[in-house]
C-alpha positions as CSV (number, residue, x, y, z in Angstrom):
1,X,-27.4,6.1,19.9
2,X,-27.5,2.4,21.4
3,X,-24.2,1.4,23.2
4,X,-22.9,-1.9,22.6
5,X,-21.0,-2.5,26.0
6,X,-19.4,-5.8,25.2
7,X,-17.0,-2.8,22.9
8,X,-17.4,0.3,25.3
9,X,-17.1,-1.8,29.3
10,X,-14.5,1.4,29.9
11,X,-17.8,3.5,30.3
12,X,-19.0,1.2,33.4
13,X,-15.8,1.4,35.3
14,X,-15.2,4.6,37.8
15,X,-13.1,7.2,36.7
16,X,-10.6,9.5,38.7
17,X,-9.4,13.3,37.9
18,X,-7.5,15.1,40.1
19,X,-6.3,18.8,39.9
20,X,-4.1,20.9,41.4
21,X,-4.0,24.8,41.6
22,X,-1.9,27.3,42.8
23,X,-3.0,30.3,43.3
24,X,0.1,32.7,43.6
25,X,3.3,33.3,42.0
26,X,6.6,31.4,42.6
27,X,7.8,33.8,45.0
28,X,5.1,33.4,47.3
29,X,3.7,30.2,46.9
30,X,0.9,29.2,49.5
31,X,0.3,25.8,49.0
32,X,-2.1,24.4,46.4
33,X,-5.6,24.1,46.1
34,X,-6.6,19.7,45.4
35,X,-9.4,18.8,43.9
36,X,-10.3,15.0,43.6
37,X,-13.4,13.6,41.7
38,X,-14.8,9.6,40.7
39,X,-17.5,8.9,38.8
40,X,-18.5,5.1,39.0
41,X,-19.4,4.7,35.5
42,X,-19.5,7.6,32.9
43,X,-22.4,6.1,30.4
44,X,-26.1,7.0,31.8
45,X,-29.9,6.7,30.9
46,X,-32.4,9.8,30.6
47,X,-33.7,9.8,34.4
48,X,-30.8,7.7,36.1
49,X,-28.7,8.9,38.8
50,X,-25.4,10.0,38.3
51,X,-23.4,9.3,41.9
52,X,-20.1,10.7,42.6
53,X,-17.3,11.4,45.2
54,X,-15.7,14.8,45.4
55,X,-12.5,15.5,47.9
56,X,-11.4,19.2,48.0
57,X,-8.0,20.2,50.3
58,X,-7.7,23.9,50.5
59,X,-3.6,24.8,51.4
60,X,-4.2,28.4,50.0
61,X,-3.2,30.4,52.9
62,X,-5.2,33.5,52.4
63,X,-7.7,32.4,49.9
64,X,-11.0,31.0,51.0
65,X,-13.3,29.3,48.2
66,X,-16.6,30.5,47.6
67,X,-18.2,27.9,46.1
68,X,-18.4,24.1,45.0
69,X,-20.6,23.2,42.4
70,X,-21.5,19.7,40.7
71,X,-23.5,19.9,37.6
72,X,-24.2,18.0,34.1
73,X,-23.3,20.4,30.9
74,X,-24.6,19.8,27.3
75,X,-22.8,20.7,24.5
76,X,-24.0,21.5,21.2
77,X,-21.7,22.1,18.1
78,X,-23.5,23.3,15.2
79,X,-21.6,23.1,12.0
80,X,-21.9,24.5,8.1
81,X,-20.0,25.2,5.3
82,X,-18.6,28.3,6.7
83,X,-18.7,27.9,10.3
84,X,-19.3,26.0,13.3
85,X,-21.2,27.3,15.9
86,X,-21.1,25.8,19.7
87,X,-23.4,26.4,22.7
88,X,-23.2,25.3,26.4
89,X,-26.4,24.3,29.1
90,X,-26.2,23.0,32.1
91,X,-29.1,20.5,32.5
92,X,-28.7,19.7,36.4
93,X,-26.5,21.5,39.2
94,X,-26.3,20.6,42.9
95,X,-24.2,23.2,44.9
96,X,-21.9,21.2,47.0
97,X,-21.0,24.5,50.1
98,X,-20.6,27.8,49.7
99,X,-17.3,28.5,51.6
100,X,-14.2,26.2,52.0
101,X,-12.2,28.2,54.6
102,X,-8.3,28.4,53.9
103,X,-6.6,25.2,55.5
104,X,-9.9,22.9,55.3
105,X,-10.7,20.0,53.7
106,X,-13.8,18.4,52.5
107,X,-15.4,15.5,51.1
108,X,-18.8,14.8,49.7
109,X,-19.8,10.7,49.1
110,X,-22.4,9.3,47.1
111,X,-23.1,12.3,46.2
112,X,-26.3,12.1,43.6
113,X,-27.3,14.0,40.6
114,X,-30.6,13.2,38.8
115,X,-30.2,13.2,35.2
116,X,-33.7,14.7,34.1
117,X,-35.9,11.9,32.2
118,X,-36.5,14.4,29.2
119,X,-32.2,14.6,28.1
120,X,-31.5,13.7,24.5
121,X,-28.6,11.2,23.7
122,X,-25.5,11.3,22.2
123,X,-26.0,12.4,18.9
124,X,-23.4,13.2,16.0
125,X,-23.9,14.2,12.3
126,X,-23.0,16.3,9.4
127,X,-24.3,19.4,10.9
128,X,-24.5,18.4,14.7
129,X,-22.8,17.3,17.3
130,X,-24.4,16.6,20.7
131,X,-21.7,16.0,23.9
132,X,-22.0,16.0,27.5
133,X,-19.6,16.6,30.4
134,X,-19.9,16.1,34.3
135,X,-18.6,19.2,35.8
136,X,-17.2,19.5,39.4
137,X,-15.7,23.5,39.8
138,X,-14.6,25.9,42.4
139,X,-15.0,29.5,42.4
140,X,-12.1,31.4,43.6
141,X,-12.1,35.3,43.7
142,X,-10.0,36.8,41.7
143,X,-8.3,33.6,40.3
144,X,-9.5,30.8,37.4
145,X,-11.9,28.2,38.8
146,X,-10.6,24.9,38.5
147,X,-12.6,21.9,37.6
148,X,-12.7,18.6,37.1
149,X,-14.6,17.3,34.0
150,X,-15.9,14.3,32.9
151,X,-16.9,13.2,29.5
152,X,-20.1,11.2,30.1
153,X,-22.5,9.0,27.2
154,X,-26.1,9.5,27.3
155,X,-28.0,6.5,25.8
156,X,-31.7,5.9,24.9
157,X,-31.5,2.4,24.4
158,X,-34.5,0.6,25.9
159,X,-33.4,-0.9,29.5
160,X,-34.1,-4.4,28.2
161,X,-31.3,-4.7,25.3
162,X,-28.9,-2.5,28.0
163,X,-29.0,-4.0,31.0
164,X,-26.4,-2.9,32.9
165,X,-27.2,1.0,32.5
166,X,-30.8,1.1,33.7
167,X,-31.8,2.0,37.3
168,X,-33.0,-1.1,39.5
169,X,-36.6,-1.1,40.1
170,X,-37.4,0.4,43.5
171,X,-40.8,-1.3,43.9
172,X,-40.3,-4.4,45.4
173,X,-41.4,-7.5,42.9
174,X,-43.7,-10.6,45.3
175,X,-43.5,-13.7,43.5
């Protein structure tokens, strides 16, 4: 799929998703768990970075969280006359810390994923659909993990004809 970004400029602007989770009933409500992402554009090339900023405030008073995790999911929706079929990968992770304490607070900048050079693109058909989603989650104990997800565009378009998704060159050019 080729993107035509004078129709799709949304996908180079950043993006922010916040979540909030409590983690007890009404009765005896601890204080929320915050989650803040942004992605600084949300369309990508095979082998590009994908950079982001994750904020986490744990106010759970007896809950610590046992893990952060960043990563890039593919989905993959087979369909048929009868049925549709769907299956989940991840294709890169990054864990972010392995224990937010109750009361603390975190935040990761710049944080950077590398999309591997090999991913297919976007891809929809009659029998297929190929999506992908930018996945920041918490694992609680005992409790559902809440995450923040992004829809993201995977494009194969040579860097010439799409110049404002490709990478900049990091060998230095001597004229």
């Amino acid at each position: 799929m080729t993107l035509d970004l004078s129709e799709t400029r949304h996908l180079l602007e950043p993006k922010t998703e916040t979540v909030e989770k409590t983690l007890c009933c009404l009765c005896c409500q601890p204080g929320p768990i915050y989650l803040r992402a942004e992605v600084q554009i949300h369309a990508y090339q095979a082998g590009e970075l994908l950079v982001f900023l994750f904020e986490l405030n744990n106010k759970a008073a007896n809950n610590s969280l046992r893990k952060v995790e960043a990563r890039v999911m593919e989905r993959v929706t087979f369909y048929s006359s009868s049925r549709e079929e769907t299956q989940k990968f991840t294709i890169c992770s990054e864990v972010l810390s392995e224990s937010i304490s109750p009361g603390n607070e975190g935040t990761w900048k710049d944080v950077r994923l590398n999309l591997p050079a090999d991913i297919v693109p976007n891809f929809k058909c009659k029998c297929m659909l190929v999506e992908y989603f930018f996945v920041v989650s918490i694992d609680i104990e005992s409790a559902f993990d809440p995450k923040v997800i992004f829809p993201i565009t995977m494009d194969l378009s040579p860097p010439k004809l799409n110049p404002h998704l490709c990478r900049k060159s990091k060998i230095p050019y001597h004229s």
